[in-house]
TORTI-673690 format. One record per residue: residue number from 1; residue in three letters; x negated, y, z negated of N, C-alpha, C in turn. Coordinates in Angstrom, 2 decimals, decimal comma, m for minus. Example, Ala and Ser with C-alpha at 12.3 -4.5 7.8 and 13.67 -1.06 7.14 Angstrom:
% TORTI-673690
{num = 1&residu = ALA&nX = m13,19&nY = m5,69&nZ = m7,80&caX = m12,30&caY = m4,50&caZ = m7,80&cX = m13,20&cY = m3,30&cZ = m7,80}
{num = 2&residu = SER&nX = m12,85&nY = m2,25&nZ = m7,08&caX = m13,67&caY = m1,06&caZ = m7,14&cX = m12,90&cY = 0,03&cZ = m7,87}
END
This chain:
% TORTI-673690
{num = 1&residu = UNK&nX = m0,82&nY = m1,19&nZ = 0,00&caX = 0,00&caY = 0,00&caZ = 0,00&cX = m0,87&cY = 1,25&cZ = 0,00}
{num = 2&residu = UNK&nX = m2,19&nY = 1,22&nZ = m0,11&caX = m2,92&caY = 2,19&caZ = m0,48&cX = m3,22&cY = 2,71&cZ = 0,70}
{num = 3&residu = UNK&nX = m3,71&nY = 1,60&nZ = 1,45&caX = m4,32&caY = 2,02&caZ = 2,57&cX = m3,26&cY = 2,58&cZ = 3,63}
{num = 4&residu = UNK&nX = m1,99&nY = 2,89&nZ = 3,18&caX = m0,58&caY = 3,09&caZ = 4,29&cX = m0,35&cY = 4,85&cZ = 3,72}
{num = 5&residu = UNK&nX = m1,01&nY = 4,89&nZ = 2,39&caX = m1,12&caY = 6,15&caZ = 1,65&cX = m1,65&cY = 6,62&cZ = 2,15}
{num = 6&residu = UNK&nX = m2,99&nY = 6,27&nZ = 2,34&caX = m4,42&caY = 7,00&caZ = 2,70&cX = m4,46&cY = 7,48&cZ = 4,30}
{num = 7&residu = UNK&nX = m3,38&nY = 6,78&nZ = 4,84&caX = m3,23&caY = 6,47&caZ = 6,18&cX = m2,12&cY = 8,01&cZ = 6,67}
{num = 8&residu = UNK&nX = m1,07&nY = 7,84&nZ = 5,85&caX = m0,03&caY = 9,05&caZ = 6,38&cX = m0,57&cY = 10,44&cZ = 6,16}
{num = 9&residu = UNK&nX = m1,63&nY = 10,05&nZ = 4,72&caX = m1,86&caY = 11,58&caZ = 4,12&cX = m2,43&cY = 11,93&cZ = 5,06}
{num = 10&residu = UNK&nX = m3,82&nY = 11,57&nZ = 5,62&caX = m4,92&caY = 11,68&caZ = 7,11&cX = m3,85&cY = 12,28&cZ = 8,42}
{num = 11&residu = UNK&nX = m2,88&nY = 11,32&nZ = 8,28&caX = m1,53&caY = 11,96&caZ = 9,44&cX = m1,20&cY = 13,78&cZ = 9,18}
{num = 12&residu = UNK&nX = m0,71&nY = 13,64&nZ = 8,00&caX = m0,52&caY = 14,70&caZ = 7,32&cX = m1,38&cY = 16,07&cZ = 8,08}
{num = 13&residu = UNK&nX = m2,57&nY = 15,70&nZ = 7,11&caX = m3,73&caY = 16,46&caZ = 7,47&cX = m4,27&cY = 17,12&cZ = 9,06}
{num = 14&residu = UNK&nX = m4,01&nY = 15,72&nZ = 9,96&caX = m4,12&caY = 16,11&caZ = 11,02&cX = m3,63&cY = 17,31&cZ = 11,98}
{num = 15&residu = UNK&nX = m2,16&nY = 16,43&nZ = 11,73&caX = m1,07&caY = 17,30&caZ = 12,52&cX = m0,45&cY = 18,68&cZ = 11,56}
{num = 16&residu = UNK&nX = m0,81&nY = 18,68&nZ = 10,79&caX = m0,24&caY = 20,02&caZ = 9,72&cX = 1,11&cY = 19,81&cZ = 9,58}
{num = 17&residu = UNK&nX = 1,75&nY = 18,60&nZ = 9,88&caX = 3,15&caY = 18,43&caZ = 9,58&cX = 3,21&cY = 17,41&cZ = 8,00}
{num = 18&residu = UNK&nX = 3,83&nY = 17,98&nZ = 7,40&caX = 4,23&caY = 17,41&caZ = 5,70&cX = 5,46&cY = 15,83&cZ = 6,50}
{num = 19&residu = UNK&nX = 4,87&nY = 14,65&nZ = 5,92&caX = 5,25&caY = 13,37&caZ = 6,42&cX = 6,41&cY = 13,11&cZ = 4,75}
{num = 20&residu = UNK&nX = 7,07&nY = 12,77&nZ = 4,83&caX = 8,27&caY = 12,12&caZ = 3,65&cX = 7,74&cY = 10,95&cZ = 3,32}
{num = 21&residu = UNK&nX = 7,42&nY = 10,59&nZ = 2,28&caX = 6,80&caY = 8,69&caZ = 2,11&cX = 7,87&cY = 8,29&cZ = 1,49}
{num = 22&residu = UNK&nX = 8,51&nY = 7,72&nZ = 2,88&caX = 9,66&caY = 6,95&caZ = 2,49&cX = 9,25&cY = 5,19&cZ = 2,62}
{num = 23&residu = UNK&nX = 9,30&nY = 4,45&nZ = 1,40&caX = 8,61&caY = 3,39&caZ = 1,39&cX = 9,18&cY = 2,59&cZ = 2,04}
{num = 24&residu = UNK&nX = 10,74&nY = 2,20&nZ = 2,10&caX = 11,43&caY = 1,33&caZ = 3,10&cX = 11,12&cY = 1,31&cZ = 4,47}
{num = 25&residu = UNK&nX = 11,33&nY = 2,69&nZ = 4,39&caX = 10,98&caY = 3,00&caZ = 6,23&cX = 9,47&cY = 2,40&cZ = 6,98}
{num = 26&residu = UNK&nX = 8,58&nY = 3,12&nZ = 5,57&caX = 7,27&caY = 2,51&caZ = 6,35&cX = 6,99&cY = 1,07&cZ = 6,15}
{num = 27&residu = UNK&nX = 7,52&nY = m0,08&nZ = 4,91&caX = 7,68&caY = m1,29&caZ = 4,96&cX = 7,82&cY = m1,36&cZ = 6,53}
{num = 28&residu = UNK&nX = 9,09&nY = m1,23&nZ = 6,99&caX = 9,65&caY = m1,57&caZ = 8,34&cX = 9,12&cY = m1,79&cZ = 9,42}
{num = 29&residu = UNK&nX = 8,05&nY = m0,59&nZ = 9,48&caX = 7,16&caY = m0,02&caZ = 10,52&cX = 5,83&cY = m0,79&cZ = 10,57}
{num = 30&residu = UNK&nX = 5,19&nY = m1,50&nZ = 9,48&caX = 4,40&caY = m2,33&caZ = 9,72&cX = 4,18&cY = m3,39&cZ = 9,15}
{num = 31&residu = UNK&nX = 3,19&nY = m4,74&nZ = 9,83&caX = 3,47&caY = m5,87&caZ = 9,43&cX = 2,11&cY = m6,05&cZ = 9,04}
{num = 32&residu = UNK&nX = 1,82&nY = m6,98&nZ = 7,88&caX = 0,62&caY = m7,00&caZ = 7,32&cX = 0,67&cY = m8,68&cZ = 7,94}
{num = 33&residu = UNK&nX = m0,99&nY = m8,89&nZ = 8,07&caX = m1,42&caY = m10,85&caZ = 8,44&cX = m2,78&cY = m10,42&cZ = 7,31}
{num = 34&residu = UNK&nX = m2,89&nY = m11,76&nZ = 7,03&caX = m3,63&caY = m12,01&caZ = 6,18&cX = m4,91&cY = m12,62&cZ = 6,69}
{num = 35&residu = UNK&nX = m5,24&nY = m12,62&nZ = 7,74&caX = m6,44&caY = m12,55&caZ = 9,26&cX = m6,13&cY = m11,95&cZ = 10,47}
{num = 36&residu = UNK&nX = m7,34&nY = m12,23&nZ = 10,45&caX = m7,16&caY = m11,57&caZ = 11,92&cX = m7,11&cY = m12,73&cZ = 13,39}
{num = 37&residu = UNK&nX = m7,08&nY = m14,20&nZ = 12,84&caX = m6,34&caY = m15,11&caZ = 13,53&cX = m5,19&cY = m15,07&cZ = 13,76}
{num = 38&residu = UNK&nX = m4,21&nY = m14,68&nZ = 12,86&caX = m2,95&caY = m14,27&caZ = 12,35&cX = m2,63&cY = m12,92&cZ = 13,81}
{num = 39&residu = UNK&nX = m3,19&nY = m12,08&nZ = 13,76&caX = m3,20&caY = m10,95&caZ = 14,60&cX = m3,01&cY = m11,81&cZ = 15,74}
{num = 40&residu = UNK&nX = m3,98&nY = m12,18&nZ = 16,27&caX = m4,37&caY = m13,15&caZ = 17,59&cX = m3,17&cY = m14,08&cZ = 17,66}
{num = 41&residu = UNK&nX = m2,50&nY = m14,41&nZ = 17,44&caX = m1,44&caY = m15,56&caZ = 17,11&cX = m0,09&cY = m14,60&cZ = 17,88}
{num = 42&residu = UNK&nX = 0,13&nY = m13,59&nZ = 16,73&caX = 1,31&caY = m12,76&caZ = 16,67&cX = 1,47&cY = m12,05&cZ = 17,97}
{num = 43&residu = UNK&nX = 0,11&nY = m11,44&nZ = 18,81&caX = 0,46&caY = m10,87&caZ = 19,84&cX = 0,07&cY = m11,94&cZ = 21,31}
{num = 44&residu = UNK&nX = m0,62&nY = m13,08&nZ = 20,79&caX = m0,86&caY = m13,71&caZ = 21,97&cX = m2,09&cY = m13,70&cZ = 22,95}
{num = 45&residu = UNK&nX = m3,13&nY = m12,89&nZ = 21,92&caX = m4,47&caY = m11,99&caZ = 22,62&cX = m5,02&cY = m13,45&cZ = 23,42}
{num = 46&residu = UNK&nX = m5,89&nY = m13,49&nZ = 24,43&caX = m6,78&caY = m14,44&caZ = 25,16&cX = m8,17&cY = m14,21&cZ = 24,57}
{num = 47&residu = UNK&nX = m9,20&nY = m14,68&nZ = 23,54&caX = m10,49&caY = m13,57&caZ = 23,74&cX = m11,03&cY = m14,66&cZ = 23,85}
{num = 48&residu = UNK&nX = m11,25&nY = m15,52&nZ = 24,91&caX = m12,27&caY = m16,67&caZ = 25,19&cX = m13,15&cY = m15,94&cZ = 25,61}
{num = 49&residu = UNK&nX = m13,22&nY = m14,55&nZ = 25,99&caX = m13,93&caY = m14,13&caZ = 27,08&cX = m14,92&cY = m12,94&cZ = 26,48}
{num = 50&residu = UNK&nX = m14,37&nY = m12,74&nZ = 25,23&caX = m14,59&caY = m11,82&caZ = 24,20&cX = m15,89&cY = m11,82&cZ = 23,42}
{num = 51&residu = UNK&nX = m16,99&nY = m11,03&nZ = 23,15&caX = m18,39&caY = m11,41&caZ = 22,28&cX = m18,04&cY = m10,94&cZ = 20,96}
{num = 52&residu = UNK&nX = m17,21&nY = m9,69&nZ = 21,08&caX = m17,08&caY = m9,46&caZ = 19,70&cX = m15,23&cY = m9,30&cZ = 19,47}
{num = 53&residu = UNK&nX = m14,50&nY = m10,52&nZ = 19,18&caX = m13,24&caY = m10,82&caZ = 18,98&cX = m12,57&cY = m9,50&cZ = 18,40}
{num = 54&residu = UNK&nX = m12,80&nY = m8,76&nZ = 17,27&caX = m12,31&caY = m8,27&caZ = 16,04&cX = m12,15&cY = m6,90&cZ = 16,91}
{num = 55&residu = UNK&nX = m13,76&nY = m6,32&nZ = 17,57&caX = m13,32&caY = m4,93&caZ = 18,16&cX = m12,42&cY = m5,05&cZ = 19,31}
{num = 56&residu = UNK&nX = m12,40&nY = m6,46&nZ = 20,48&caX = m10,98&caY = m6,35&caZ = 21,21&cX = m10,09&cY = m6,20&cZ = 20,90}
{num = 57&residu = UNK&nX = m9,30&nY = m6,77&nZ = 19,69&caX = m8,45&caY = m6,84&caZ = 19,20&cX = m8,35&cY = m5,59&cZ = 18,70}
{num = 58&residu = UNK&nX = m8,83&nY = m4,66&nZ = 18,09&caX = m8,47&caY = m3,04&caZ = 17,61&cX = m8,47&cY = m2,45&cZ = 18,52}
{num = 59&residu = UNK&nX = m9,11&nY = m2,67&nZ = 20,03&caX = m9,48&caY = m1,66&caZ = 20,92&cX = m7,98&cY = m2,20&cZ = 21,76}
{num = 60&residu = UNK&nX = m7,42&nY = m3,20&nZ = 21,91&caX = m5,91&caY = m3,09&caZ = 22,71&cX = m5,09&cY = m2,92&cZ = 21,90}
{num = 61&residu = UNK&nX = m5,04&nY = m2,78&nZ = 20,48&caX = m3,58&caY = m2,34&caZ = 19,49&cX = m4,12&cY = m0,89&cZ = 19,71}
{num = 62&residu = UNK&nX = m4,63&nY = m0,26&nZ = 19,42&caX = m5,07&caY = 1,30&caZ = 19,83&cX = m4,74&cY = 1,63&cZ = 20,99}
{num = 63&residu = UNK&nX = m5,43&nY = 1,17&nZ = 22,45&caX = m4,75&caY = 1,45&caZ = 23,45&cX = m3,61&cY = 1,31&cZ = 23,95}
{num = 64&residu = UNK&nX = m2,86&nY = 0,33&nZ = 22,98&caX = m1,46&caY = 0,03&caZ = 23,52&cX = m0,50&cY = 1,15&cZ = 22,94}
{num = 65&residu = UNK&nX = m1,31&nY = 2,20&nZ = 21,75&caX = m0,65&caY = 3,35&caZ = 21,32&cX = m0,12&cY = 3,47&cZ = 19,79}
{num = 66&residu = UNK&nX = m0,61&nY = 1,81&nZ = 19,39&caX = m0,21&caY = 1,58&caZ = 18,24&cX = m1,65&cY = 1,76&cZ = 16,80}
{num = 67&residu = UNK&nX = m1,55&nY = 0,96&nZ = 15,78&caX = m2,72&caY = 1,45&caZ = 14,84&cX = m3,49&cY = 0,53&cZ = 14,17}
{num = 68&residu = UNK&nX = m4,16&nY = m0,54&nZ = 13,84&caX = m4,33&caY = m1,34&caZ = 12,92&cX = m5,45&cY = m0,88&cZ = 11,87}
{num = 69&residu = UNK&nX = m5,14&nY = m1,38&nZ = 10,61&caX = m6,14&caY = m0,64&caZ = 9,48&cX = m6,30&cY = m2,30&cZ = 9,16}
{num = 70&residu = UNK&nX = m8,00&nY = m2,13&nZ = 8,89&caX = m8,48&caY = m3,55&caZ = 7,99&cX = m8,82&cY = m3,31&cZ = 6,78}
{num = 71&residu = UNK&nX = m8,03&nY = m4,33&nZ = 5,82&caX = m7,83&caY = m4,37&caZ = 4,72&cX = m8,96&cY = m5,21&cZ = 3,59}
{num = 72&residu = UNK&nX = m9,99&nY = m4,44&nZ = 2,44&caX = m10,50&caY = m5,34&caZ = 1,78&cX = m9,52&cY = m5,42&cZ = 0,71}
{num = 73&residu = UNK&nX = m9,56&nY = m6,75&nZ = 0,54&caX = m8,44&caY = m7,06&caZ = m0,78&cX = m9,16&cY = m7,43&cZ = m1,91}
{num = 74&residu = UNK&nX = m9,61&nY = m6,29&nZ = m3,24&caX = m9,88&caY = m7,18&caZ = m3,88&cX = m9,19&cY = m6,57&cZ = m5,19}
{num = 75&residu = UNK&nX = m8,91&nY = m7,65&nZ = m5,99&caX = m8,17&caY = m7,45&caZ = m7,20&cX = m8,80&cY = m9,10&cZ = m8,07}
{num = 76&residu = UNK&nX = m7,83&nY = m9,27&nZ = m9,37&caX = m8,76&caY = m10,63&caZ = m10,24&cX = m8,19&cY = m11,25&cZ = m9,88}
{num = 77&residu = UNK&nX = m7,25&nY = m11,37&nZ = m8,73&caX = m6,86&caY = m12,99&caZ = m8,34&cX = m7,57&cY = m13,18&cZ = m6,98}
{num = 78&residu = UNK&nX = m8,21&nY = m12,65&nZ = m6,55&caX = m8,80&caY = m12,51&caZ = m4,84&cX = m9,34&cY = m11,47&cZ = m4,53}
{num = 79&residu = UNK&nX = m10,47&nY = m12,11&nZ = m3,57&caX = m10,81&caY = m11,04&caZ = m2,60&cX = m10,84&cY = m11,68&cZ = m1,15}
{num = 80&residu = UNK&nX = m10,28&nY = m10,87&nZ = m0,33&caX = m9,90&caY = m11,17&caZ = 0,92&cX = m9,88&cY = m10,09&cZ = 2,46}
{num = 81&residu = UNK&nX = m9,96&nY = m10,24&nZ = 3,41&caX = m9,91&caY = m9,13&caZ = 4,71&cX = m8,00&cY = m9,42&cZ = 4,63}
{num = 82&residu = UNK&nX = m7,49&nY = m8,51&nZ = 5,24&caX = m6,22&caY = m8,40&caZ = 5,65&cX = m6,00&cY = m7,38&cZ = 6,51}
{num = 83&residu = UNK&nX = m5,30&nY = m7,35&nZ = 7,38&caX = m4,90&caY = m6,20&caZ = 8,52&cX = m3,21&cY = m5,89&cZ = 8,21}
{num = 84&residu = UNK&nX = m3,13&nY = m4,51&nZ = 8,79&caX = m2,05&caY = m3,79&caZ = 8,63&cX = m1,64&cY = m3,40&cZ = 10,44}
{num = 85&residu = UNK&nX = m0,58&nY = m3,82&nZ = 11,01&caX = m1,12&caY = m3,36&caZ = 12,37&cX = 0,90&cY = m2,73&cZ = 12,54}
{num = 86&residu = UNK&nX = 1,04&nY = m1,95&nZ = 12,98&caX = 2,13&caY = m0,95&caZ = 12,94&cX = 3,23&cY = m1,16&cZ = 13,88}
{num = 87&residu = UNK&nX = 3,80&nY = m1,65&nZ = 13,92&caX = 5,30&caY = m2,23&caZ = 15,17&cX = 5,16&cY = m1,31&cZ = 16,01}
{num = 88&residu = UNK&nX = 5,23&nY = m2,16&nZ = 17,23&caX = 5,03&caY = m1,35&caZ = 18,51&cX = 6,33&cY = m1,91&cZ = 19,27}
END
């Protein structure tokens, strides 16, 4: 959730427009995977062809207009990568 904070405020900042953090709404708006196999799965990516998997995969959710943030998870039950990638 932090990183969806850290994410609108930067929006914020950018555009000089004040954003509402409405938590339902942005639930809605994006879907968290818990890899980035998970990513690859969900949209169907090909990267046989790929040297470095992770930057294709950010470089066509970006170009497709959309956003993905990578997530370190750590807290005392885990530490883990997770992605946040934004309904397109």
């Amino acid at each position: 959730m932090f990183a969806l904070v850290d994410y609108h405020q930067d929006l914020e900042d950018e555009s000089g427009i004040e954003i509402e953090f409405d938590q339902t709404a942005i639930r809605c708006e994006w879907t968290e995977f818990s890899s980035l196999e998970e990513v690859i799965r969900a949209y169907d990516f090909d990267t046989s062809e790929s040297d470095d998997v992770e930057k294709f995969v950010f470089d066509w959710i970006q170009q497709s207009g959309s956003v993905i943030i990578k997530l370190d998870i750590i807290n005392d039950e885990e530490c883990r990568i997770g992605y946040l990638v934004k309904n397109f």
